[in-house]
N, C-alpha and C positions, 0 to 999 in steps of 0.2 A: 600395219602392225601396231598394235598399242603400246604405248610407252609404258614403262616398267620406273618404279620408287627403286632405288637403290636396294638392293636386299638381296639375301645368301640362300639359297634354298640346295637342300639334299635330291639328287634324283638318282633312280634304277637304271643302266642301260645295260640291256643285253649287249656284246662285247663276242663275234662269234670267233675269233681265230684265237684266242687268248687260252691256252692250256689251264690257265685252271679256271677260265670261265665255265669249262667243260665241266667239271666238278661243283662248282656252286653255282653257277649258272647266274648269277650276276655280278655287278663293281657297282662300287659308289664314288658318286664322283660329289663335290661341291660347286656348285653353278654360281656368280656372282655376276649381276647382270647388272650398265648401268645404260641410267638415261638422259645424261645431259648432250650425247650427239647421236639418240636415235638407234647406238651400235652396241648389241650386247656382248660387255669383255666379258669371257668364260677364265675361272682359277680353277684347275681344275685338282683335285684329291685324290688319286688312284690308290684305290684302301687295296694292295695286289703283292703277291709273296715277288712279282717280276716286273720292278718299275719300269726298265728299260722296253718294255712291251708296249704300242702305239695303235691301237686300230681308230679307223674314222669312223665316227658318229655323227648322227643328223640328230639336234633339237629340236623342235618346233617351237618358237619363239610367239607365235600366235597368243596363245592359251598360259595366262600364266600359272592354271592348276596342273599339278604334277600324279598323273595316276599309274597304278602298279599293272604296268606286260606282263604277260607269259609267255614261256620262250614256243614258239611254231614249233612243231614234229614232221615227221617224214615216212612215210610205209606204215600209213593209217588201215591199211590193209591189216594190220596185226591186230586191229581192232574185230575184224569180223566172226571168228573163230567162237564158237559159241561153248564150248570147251578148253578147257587148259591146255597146253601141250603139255606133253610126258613121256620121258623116257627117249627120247629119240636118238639119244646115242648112248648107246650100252657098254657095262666097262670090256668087254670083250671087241668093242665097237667102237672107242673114242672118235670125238672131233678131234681135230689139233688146230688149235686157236693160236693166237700171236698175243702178245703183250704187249700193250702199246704203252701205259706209264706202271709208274711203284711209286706212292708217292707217301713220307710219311708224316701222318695228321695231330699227334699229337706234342705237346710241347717235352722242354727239356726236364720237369720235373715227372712227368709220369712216370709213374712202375713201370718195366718195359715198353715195347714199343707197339703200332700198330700201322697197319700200311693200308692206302687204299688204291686197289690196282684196278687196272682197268684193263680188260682183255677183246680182241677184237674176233665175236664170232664170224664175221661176213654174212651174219644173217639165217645160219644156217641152224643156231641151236635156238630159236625164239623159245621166249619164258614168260611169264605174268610175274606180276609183283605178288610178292610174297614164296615164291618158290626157291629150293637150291640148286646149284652145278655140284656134281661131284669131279672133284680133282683128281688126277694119277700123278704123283712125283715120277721125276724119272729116277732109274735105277732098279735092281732086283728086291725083294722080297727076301729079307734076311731069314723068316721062315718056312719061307716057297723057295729053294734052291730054281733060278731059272723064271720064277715066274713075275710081274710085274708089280707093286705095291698095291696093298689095298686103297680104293675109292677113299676120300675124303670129302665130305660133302659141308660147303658152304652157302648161306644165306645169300641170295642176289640184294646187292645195297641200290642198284638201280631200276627204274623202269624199265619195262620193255624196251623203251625206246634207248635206253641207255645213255649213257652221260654227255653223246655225242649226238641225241637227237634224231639218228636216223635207225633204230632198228639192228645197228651189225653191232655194235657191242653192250659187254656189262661188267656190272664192276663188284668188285669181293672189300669186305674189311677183316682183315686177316690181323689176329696178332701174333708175334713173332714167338713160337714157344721155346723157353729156352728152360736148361733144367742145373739148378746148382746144387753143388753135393754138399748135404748137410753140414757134413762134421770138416769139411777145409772151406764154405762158401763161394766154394770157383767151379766157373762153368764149366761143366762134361759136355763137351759136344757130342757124344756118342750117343746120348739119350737127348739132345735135342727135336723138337718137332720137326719130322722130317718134311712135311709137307709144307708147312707154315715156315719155314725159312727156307726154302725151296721159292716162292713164291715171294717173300719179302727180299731174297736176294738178289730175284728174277731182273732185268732190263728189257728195255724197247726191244721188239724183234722175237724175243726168245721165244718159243714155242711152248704152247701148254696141253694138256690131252685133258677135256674134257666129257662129262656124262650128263644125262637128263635130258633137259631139266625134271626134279622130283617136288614132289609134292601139294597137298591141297589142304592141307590145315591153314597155314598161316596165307591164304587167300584173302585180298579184298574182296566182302561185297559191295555188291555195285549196284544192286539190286533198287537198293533207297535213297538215293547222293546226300537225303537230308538227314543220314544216321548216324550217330554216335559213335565215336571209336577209340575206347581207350588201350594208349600203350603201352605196355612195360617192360624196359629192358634194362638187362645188366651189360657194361661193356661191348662188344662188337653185337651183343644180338639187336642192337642198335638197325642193325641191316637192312631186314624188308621194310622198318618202317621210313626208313630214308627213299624208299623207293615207292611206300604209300602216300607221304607227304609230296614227295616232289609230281607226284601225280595230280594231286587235289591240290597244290598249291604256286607250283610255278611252269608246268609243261600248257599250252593250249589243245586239251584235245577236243572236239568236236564232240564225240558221243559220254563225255563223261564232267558233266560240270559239279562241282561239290558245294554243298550249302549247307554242311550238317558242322558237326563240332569233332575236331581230332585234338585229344589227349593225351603230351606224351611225358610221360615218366622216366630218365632214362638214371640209372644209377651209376659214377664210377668213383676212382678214388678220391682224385683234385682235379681242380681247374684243367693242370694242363691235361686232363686224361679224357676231357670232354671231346664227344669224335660229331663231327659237321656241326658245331655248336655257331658257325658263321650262318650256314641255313637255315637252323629250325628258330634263331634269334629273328631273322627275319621277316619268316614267314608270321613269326608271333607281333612283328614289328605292320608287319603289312595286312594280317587278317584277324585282329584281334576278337573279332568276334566268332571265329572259326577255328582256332588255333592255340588251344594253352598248352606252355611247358613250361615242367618244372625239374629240377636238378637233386638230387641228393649224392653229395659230393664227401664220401665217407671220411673223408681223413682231414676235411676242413670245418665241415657243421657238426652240430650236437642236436643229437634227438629231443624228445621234451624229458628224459632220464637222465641227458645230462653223458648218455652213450654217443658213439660213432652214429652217423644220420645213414642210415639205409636205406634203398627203396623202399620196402616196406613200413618202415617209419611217417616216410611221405603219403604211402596208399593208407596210412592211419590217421594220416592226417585232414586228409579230405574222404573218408571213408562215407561221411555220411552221404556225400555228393554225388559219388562212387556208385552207393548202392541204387540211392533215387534213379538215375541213371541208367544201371543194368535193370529194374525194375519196369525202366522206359521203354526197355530192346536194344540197351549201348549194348556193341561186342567189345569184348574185353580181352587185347591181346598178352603173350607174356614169352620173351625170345632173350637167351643168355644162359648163362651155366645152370644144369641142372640144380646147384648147391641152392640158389634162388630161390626154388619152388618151398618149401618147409616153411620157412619163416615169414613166406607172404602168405601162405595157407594158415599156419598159424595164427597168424592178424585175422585174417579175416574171417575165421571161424570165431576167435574174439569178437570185432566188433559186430559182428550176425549175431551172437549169442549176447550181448550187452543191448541188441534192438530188439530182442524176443525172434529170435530168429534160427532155426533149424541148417546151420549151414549144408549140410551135408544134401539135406532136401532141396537147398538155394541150388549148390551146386550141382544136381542130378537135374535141374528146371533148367540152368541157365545151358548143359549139353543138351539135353533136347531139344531145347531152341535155336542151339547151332553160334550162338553166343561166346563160348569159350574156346580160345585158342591158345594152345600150347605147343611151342617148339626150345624145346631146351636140348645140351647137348654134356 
């Protein structure tokens, strides 16, 4: 074993019993090794929402370069499928899944709240990244006397493999909808989102009735691992691209290695309302040549007008990089409240028209080319 100079070094260790390793999929610890008897003392950091949490790790004290794992998967078989699944449990038809956590992500100043639950299919609803489950709350149909609620369909925030690595679950970022009456400012629970606090109230155990999984827009290609993919989200549409990145950047799968550039743009109000902002810091922290993000955080920065900073703001910001780009063959995604689309469309029919540019032609080339993804709600 070679002897080691006194010195602090930061290192990754996957950590697997640890609940919310399940969720970010890794800890950081601070390594302090010394060499005057040969023996390296470890201090260790546990940067974890649950100190009292202890699992054993092995070093390897050999080597003293430090390089970035990814976490093994399990029922590589959902690799084979040369097609998406769809549809496999129909709302006439639900699964009924389990809930295994509710956990919620953002801090104490955010505008409401948001939760990231994780639900255990057993394997039986497999999905691709980028697709949704539709939800059923339990209860009646207050306009179907007798009948079941309608389907609510949410964005998968994980891989296939789901947060747990093997295949049987996935996970939702749900925020909690709540509805205050204008003229006294106090909550109506009667027009509460019925689904969306259904599901942030939920606990371990409770039962959920599932549909899908649906759709094929907001699909990774996979076609090119060395391609371009820019993202854009407001708020929880946040979703599938947690489950693109943790694909290309921290899961090991065999048939999908990534070496292209993902960019992701996620827009919300402040700090505290940034959702897995511990993983995508990371992965920018570990793949810097793969991996930019950027933040536009409304109610803390100022645009170059000296207004609230939007995503949109941001996508004008690097517009010109943007375009080079989709000019390249980058796909260019865009997931979060419909209200979004106008003022990024707006932009960028601006700056296409400031480069001598026909947007509307950019935009009728870049769907032909299968380039453009849109899932808004």
């Amino acid at each position: 074993m070679a002897h080691l100079a006194v010195s602090q070094v930061s290192v990754t260790v996957p950590v697997g019993n640890d609940a919310s390793f399940r969720r970010s999929g890794f800890k950081r610890y601070n390594l302090k090794f010394q060499d005057r008897s040969g023996v390296p003392v470890l201090s260790w950091d546990l940067k974890t929402k649950n100190p009292r949490s202890r699992n054993q790790c092995v070093v390897c004290m050999s080597v003293p370069q430090v390089s970035t794992t990814k976490v093994a998967v399990s029922s590589l078989e959902l690799e084979d499928a040369k097609e998406p699944p769809l549809h496999i449990h129909k709302p006439k038809e639900p699964y009924t899944a389990t809930i295994v956590s509710v956990e919620r992500i953002v801090g104490a100043k955010a505008p409401g709240e948001t939760c990231h639950i994780v639900i255990n299919h057993g394997g039986n609803v497999p999905y691709w990244e980028g697709q949704s489950y539709g939800v059923i709350p339990p209860g009646e149909n207050p306009k179907k006397p007798g009948a079941p609620h309608n389907v609510r369909l949410y964005s998968i925030a994980s891989t296939r493999y789901g947060d747990s690595f093997d295949g049987k679950t996935a996970s939702l970022c749900v925020r909690r909808a709540v509805y205050y009456d204008p003229e006294t400012g106090k909550e109506d629970p009667s027009k509460n989102g019925i689904c969306s606090n259904f599901l942030c109230d939920s606990k371990p155990g409770d039962k959920v009735k599932i549909t899908g999984p649906s759709g094929k827009v907001m699909l990774l290609p996979e076609d090119d691992p060395n391609a371009t993919h820019i993202m854009i989200a407001t708020g929880t549409g946040v979703a599938p691209y947690r489950g693109y990145l943790r694909r290309m950047f921290m899961e090991s799968v065999p048939t999908f290695k990534f070496g292209g550039l993902a960019w992701l743009f996620l827009g919300v109000a402040n700090s505290d309302s940034l959702l897995y902002d511990d993983e995508f810091t990371k992965y920018h922290r570990d793949y810097p040549d793969h991996f930019r993000y950027d933040k536009a955080l409304s109610r803390e920065q100022k645009n170059k007008s000296g207004g609230k900073m939007y995503v949109q703001d941001k996508i004008e910001e690097y517009s010109d990089e943007i375009f080079k780009l989709l000019d390249g063959g980058a796909h260019i995604y865009f997931c979060g409240l419909k209200g979004m689309m106008p003022g990024i469309q707006d932009t960028l029919k601006r700056v296409a028209e400031q480069r001598g540019e026909n947007w509307d032609e950019k935009l009728s080339q870049l769907k032909k080319k299968k380039q453009w993804h849109v899932e808004v709600y």
